[in-house]
NULOLO-55885 format. One record per atom (N, C-alpha, C, CB): atom name; x, y, z. Coordinates in Angstrom, 3 decimals, m for minus. Last residue first. Glycine has a CB too. Example, Ala and Ser with C-alpha at 12.3 -4.5 7.8 and 13.67 -1.06 7.14 Angstrom:
<recs>
REC  N  12.850  m2.250  7.080 .
REC  CA  13.670  m1.060  7.140 .
REC  C  12.900  0.030  7.870 .
REC  CB  14.084  m0.598  5.725 .
REC  N  13.190  m5.690  7.800 .
REC  CA  12.300  m4.500  7.800 .
REC  C  13.200  m3.300  7.800 .
REC  CB  11.308  m4.473  9.046 .
</recs>
This chain:
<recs>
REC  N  103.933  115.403  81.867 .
REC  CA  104.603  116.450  81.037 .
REC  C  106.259  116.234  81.544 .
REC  CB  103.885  118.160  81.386 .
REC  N  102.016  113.340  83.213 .
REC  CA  103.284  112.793  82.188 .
REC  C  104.327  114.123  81.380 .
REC  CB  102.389  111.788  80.727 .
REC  N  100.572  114.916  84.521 .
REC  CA  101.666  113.906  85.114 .
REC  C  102.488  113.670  84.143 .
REC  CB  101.191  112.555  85.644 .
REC  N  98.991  116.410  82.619 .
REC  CA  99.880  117.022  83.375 .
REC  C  100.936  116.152  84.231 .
REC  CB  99.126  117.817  84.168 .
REC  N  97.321  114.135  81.812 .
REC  CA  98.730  114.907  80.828 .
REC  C  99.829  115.889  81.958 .
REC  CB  97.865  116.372  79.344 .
REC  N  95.919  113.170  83.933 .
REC  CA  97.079  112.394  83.365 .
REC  C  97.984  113.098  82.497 .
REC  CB  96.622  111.287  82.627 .
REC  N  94.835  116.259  83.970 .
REC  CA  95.857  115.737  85.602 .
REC  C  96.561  114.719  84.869 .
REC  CB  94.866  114.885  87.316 .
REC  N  93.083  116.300  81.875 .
REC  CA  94.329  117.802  82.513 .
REC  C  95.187  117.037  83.245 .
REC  CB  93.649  119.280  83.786 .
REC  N  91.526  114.040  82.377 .
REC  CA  92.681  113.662  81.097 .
REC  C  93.496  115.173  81.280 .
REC  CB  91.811  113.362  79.074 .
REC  N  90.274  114.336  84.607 .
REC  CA  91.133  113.484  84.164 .
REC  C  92.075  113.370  83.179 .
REC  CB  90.652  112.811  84.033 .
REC  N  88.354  116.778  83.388 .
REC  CA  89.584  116.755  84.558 .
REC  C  90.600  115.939  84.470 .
REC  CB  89.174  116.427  85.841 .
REC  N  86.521  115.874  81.753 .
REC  CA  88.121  116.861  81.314 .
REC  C  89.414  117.173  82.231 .
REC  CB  87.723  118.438  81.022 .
REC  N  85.703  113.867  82.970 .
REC  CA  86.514  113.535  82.305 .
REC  C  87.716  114.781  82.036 .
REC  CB  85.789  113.011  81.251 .
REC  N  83.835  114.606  85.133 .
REC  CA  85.195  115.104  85.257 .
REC  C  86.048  114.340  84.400 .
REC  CB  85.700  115.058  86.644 .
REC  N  81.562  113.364  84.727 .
REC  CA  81.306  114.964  84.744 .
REC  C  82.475  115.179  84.711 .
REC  CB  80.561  115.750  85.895 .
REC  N  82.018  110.773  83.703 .
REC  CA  81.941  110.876  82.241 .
REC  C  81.607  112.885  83.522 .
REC  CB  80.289  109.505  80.788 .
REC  N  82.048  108.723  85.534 .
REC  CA  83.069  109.545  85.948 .
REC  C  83.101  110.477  84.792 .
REC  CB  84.409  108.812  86.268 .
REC  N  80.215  106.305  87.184 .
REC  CA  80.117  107.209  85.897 .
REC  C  81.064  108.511  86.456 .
REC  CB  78.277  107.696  85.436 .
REC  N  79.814  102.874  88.461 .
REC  CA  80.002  104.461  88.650 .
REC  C  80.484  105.356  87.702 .
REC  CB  80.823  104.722  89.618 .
REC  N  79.417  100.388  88.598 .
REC  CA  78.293  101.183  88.866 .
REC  C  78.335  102.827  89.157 .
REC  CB  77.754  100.547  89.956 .
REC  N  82.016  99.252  88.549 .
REC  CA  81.456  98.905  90.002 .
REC  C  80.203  100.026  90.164 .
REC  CB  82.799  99.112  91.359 .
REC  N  82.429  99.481  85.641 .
REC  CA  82.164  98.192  86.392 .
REC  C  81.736  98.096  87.763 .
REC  CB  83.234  97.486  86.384 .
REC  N  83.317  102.288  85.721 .
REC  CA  81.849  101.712  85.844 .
REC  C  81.694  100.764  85.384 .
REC  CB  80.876  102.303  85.403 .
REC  N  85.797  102.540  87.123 .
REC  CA  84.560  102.702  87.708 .
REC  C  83.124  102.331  87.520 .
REC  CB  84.526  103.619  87.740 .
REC  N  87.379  100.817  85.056 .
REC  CA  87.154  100.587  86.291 .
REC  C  85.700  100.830  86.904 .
REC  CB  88.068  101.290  86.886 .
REC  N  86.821  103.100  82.737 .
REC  CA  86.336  101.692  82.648 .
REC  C  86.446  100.882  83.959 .
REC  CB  87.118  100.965  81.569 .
REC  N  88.039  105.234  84.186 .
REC  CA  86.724  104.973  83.333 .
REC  C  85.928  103.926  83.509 .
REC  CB  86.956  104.860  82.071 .
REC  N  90.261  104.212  83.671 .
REC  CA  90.168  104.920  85.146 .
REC  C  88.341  104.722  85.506 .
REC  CB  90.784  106.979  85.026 .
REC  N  90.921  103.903  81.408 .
REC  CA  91.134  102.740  82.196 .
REC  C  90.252  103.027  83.276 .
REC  CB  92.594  102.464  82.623 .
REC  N  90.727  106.781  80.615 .
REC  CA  90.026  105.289  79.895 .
REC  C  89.797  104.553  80.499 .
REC  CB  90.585  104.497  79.058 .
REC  N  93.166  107.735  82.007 .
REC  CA  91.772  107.972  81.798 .
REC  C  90.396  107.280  81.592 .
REC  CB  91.836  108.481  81.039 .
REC  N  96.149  106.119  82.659 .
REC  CA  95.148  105.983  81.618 .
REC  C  93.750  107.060  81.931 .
REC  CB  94.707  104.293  81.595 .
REC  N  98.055  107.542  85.919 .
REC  CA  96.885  106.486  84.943 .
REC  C  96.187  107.388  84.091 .
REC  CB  95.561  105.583  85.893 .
REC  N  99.128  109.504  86.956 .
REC  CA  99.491  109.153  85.502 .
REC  C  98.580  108.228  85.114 .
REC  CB  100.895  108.600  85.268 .
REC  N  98.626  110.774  89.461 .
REC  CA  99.457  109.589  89.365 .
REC  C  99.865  108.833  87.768 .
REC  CB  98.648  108.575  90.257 .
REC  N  95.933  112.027  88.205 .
REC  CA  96.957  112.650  88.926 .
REC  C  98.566  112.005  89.441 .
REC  CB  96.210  112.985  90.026 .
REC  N  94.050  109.621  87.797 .
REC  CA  94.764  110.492  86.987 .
REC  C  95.937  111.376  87.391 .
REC  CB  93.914  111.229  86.535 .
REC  N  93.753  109.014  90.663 .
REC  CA  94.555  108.418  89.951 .
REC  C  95.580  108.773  89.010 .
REC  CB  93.981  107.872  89.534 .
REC  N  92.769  110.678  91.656 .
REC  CA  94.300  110.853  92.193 .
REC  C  94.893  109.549  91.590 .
REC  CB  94.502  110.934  94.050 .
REC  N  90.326  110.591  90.193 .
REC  CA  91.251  112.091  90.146 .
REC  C  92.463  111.820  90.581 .
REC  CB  90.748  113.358  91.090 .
REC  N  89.168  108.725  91.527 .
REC  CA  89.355  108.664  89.584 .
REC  C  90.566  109.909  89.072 .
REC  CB  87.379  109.273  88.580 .
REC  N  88.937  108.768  94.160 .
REC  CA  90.420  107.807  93.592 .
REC  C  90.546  108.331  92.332 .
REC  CB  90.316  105.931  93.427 .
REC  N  86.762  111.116  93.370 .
REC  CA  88.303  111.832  93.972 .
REC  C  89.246  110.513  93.726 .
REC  CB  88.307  112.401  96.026 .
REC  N  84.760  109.182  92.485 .
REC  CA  85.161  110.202  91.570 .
REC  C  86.509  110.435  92.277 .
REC  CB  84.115  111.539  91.415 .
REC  N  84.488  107.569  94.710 .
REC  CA  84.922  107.276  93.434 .
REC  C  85.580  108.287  92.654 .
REC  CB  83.929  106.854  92.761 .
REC  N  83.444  109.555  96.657 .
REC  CA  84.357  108.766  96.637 .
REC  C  84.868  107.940  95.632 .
REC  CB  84.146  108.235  97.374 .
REC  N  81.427  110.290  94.939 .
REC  CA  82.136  111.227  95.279 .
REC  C  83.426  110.478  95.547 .
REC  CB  81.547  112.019  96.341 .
REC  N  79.761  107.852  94.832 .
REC  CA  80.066  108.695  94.121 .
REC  C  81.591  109.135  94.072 .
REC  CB  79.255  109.560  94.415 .
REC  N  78.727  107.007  97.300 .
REC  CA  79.670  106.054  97.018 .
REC  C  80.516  106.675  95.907 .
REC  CB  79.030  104.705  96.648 .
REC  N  76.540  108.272  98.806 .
REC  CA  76.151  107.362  97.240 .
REC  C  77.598  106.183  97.424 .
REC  CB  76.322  108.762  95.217 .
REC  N  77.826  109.587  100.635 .
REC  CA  76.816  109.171  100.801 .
REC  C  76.229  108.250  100.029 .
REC  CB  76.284  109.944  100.913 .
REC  N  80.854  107.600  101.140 .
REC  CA  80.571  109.015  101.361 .
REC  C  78.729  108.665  100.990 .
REC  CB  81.666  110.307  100.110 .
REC  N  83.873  105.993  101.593 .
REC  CA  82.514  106.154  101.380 .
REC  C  82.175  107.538  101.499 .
REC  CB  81.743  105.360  102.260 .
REC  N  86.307  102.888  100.532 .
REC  CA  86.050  105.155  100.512 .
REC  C  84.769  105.018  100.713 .
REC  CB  86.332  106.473  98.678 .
REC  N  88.298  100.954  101.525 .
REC  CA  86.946  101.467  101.558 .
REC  C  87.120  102.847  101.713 .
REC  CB  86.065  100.887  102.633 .
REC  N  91.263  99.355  100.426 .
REC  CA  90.586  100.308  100.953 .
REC  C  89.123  100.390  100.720 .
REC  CB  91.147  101.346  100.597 .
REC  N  94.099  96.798  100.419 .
REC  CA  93.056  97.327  100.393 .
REC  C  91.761  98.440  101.176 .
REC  CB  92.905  96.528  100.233 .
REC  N  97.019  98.039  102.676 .
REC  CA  95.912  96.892  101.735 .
REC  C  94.785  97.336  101.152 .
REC  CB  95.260  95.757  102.556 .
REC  N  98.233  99.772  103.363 .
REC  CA  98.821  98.722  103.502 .
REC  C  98.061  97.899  103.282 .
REC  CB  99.364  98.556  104.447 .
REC  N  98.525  103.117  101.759 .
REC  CA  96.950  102.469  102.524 .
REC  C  98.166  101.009  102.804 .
REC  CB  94.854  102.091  101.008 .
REC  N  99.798  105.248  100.665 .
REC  CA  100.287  105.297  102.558 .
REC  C  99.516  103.743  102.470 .
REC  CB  99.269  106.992  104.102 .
REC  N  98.461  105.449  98.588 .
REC  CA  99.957  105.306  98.492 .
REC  C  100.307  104.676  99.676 .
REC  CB  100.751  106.617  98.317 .
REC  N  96.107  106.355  99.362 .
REC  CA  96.186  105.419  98.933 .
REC  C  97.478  105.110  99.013 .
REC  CB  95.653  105.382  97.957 .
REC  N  96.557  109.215  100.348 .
REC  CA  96.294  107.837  101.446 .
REC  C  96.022  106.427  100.921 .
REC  CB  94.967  108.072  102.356 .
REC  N  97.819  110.512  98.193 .
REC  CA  99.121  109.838  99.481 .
REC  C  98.128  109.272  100.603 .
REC  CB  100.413  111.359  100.425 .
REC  N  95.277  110.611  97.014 .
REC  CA  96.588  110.257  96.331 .
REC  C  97.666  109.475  97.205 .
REC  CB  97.242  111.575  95.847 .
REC  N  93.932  112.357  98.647 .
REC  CA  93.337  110.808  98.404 .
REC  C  94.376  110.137  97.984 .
REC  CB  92.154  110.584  97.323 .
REC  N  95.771  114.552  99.260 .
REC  CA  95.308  113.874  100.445 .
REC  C  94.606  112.646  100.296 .
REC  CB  94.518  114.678  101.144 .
REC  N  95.161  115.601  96.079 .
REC  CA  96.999  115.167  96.637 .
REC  C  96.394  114.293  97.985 .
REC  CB  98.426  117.034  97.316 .
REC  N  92.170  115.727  96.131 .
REC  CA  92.827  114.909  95.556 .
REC  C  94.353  114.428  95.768 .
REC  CB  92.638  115.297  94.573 .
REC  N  92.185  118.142  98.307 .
REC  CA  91.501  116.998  98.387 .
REC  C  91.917  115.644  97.290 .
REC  CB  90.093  117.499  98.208 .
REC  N  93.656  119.849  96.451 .
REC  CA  94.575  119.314  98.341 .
REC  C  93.531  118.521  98.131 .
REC  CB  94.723  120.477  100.279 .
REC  N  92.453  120.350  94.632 .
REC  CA  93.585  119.669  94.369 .
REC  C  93.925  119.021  95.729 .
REC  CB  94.683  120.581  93.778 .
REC  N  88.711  120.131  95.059 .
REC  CA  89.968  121.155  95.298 .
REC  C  91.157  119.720  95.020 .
REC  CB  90.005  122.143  97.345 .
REC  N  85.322  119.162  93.977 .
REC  CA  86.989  118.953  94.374 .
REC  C  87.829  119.751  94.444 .
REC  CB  87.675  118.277  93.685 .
REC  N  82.140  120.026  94.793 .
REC  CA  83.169  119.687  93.736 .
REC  C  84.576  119.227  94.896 .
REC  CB  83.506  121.305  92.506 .
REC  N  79.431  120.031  95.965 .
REC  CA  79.878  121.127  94.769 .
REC  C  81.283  121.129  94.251 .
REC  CB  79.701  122.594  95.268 .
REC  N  78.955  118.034  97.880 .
REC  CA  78.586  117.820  96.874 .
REC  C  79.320  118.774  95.694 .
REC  CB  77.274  117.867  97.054 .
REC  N  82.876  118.416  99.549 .
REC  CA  80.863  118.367  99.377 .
REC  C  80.100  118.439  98.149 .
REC  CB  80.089  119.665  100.050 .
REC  N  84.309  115.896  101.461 .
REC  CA  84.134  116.384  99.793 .
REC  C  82.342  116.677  100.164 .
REC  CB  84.613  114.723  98.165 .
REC  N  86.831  114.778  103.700 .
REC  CA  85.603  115.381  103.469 .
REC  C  85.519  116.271  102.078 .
REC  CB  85.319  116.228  104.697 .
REC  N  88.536  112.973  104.519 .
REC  CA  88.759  113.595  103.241 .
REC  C  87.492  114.397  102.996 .
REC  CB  89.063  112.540  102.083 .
REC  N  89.912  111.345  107.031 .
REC  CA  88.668  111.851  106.882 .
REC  C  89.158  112.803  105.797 .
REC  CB  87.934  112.454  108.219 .
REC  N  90.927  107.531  107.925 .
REC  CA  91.369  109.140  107.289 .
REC  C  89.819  109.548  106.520 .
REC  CB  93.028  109.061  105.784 .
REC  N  92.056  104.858  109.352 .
REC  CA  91.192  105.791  109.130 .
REC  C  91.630  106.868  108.644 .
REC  CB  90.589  106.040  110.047 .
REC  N  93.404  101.513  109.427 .
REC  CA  93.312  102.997  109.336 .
REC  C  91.960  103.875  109.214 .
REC  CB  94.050  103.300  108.228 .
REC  N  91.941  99.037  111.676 .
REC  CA  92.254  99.403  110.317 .
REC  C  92.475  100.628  110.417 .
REC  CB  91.320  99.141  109.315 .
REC  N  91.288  97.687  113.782 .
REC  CA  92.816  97.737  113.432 .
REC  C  93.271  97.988  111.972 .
REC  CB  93.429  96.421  113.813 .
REC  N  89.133  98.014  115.193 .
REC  CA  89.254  96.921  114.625 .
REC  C  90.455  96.312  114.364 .
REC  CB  88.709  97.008  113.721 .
REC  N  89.827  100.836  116.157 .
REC  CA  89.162  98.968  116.926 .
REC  C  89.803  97.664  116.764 .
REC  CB  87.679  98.388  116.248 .
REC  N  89.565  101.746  114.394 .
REC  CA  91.209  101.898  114.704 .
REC  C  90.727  100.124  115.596 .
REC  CB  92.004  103.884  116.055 .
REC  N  86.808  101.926  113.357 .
REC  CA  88.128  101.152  112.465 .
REC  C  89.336  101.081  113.618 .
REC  CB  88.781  102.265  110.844 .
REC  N  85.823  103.510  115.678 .
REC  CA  85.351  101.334  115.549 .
REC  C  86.544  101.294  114.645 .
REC  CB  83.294  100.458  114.441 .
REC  N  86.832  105.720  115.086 .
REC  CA  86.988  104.952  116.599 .
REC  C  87.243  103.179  116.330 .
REC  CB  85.255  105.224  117.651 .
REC  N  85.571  106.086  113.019 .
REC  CA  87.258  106.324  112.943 .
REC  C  87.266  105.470  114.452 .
REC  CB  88.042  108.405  112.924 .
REC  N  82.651  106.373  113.610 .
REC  CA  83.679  105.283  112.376 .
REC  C  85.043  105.293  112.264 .
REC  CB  83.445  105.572  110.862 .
REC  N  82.996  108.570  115.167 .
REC  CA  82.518  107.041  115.533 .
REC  C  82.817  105.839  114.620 .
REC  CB  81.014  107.012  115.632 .
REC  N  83.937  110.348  113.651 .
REC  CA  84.498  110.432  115.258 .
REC  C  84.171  108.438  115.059 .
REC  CB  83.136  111.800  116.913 .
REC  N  81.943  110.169  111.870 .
REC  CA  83.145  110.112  111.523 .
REC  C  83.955  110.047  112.318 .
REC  CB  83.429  110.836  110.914 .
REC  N  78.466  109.305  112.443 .
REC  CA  79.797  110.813  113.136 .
REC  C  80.641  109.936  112.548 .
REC  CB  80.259  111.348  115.270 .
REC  N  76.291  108.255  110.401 .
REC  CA  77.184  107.718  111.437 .
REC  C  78.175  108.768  111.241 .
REC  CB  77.728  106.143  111.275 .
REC  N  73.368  109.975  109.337 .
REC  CA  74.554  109.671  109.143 .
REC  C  75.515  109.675  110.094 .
REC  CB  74.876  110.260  108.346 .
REC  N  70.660  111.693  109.302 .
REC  CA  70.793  109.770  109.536 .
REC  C  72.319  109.656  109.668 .
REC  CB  70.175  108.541  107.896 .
REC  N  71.160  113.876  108.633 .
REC  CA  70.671  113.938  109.965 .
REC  C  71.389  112.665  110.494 .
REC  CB  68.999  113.953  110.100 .
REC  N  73.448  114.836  106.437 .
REC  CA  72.646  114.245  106.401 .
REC  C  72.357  113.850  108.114 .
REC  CB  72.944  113.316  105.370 .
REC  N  75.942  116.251  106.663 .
REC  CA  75.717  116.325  105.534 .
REC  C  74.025  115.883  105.964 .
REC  CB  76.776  115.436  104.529 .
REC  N  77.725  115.930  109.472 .
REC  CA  76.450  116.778  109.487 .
REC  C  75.952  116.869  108.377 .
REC  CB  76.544  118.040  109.917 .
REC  N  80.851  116.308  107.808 .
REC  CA  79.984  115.800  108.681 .
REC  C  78.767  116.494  108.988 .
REC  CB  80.592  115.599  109.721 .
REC  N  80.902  115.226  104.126 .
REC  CA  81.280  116.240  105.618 .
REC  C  80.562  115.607  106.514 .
REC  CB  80.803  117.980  105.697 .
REC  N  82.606  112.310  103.224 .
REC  CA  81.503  112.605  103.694 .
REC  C  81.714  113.799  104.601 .
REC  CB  80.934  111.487  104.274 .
REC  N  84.646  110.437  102.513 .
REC  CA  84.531  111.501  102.278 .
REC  C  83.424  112.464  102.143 .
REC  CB  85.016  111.442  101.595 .
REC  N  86.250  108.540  104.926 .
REC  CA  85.445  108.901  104.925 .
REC  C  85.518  110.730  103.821 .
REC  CB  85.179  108.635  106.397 .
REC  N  88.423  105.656  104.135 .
REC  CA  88.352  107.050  103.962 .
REC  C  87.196  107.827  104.265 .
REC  CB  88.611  107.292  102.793 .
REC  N  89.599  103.215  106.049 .
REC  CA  88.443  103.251  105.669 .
REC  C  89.053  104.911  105.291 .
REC  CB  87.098  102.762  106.789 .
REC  N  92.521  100.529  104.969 .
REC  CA  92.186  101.736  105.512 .
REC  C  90.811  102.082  105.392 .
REC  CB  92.934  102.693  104.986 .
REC  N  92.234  97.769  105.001 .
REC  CA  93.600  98.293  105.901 .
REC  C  92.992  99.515  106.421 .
REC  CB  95.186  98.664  104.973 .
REC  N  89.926  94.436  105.197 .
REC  CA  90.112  96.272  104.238 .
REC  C  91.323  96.942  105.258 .
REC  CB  88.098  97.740  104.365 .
REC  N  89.333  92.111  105.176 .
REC  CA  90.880  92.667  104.942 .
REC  C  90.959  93.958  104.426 .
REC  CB  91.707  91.830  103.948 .
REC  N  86.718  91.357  105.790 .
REC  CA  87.271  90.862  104.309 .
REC  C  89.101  92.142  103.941 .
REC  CB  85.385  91.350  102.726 .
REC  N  86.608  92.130  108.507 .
REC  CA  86.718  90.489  108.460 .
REC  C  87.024  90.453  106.548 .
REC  CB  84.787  89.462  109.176 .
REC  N  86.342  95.286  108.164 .
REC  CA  88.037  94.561  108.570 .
REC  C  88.079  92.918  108.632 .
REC  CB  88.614  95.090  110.372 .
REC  N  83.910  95.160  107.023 .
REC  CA  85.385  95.660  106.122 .
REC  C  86.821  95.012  106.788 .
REC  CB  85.591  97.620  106.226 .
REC  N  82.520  94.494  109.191 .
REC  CA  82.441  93.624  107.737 .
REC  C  83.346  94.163  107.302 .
REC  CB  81.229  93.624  106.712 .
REC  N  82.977  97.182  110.661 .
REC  CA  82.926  95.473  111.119 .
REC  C  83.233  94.172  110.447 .
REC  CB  81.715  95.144  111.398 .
REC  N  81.968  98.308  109.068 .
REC  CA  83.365  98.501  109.648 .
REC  C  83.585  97.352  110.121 .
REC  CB  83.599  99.542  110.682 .
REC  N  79.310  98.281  109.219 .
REC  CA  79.861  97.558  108.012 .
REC  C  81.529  97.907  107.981 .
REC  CB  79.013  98.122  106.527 .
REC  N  78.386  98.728  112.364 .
REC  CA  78.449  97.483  111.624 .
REC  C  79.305  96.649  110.869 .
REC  CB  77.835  97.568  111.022 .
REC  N  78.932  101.323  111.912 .
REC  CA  79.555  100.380  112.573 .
REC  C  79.863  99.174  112.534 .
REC  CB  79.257  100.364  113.239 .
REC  N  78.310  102.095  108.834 .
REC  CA  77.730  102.634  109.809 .
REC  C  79.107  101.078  110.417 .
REC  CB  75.581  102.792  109.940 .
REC  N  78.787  104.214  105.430 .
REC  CA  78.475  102.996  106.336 .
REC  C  77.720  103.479  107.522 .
REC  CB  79.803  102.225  106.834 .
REC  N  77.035  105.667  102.715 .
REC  CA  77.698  105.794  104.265 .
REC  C  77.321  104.106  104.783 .
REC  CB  76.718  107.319  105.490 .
REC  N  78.170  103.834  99.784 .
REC  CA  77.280  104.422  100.425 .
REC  C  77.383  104.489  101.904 .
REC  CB  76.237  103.915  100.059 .
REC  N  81.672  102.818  98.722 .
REC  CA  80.609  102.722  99.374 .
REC  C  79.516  103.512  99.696 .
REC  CB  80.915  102.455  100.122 .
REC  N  84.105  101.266  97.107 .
REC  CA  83.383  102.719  97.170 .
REC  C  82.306  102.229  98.176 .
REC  CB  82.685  103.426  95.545 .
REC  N  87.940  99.972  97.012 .
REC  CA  86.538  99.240  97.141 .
REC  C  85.714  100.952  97.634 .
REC  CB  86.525  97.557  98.700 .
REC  N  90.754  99.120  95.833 .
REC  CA  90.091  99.851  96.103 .
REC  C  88.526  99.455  95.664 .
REC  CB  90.685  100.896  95.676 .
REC  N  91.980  96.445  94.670 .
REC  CA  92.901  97.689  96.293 .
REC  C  92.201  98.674  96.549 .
REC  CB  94.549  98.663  96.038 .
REC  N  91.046  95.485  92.626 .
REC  CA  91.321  94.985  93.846 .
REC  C  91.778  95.743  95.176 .
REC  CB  92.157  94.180  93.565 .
REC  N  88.441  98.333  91.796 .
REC  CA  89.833  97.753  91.593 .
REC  C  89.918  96.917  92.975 .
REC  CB  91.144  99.006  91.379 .
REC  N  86.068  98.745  92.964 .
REC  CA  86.443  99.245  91.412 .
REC  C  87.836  98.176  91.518 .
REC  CB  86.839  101.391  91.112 .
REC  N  83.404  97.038  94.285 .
REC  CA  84.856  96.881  93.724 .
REC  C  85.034  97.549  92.875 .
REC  CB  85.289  95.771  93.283 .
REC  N  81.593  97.959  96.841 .
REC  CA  81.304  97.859  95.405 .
REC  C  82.754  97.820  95.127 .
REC  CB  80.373  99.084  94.649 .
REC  N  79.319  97.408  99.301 .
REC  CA  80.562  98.070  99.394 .
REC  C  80.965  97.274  97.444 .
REC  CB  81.760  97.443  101.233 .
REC  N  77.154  97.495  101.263 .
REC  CA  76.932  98.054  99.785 .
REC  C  78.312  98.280  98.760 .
REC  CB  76.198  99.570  99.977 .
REC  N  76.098  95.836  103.893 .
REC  CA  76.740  96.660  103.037 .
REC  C  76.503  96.496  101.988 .
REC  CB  77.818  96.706  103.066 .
REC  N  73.313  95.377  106.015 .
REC  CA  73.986  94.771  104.883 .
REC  C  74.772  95.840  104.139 .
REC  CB  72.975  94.076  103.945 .
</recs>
């Protein structure tokens, strides 16, 4: 059973999938899956080889953004930024919680000029707290709008 959680209509977070819930993402119209999970993070956890395989399968994109627990680099946020931009429908990000993958859209949002607030208030409607990188968010929306 997935876990797959709505922040926004065009973007959906997840706890690691597995084949299965690739399965379930492309029957409710997901385009792209992101995996931002390294690999080898966790023993239990479906290869990224193997979830990129089943999506193309299916006939959804794939793209691997790997984030480790100890934070974000900018190229990891510009690479979430232009695969949302690139995505042709709605998306699934996962990674082990669903977190991380939240947090980096919350960054390439801001980084695209959205609100902060908004960015905020999205996420935790779908159970996710973005309150460690607020200061981040609101550097990247000012810095878009300079």
């Amino acid at each position: 059973m997935s876990d797959f959680r709505q922040v926004t209509p065009d973007f959906w977070a997840s706890p690691q999938i597995t084949p299965g819930d690739v399965a379930e993402a492309a029957a409710l119209g997901f385009t792209l899956i992101v995996n931002n999970r390294p690999e080898g993070e966790a023993d239990d956890q479906t290869a990224g080889a193997e979830i990129a395989a089943t999506a193309r399968a299916a006939g959804m994109d794939y793209r691997a953004i790997p984030v480790s627990p100890g934070g974000f680099d900018e190229g990891q946020v510009r690479a979430m930024a232009e695969a949302l931009a690139g995505a042709q429908g709605p998306v699934l990000a996962y990674c082990r919680s669903g977190t991380r993958s939240t947090l980096l859209w919350s960054l390439a949002q801001a980084l695209n000029g959205r609100d902060p607030a908004t960015i905020a208030a999205e996420a935790a409607g779908a159970g996710y707290d973005v309150a460690p990188i607020s200061p981040l968010l609101d550097h990247l929306a000012a810095r878009s709008r300079a």
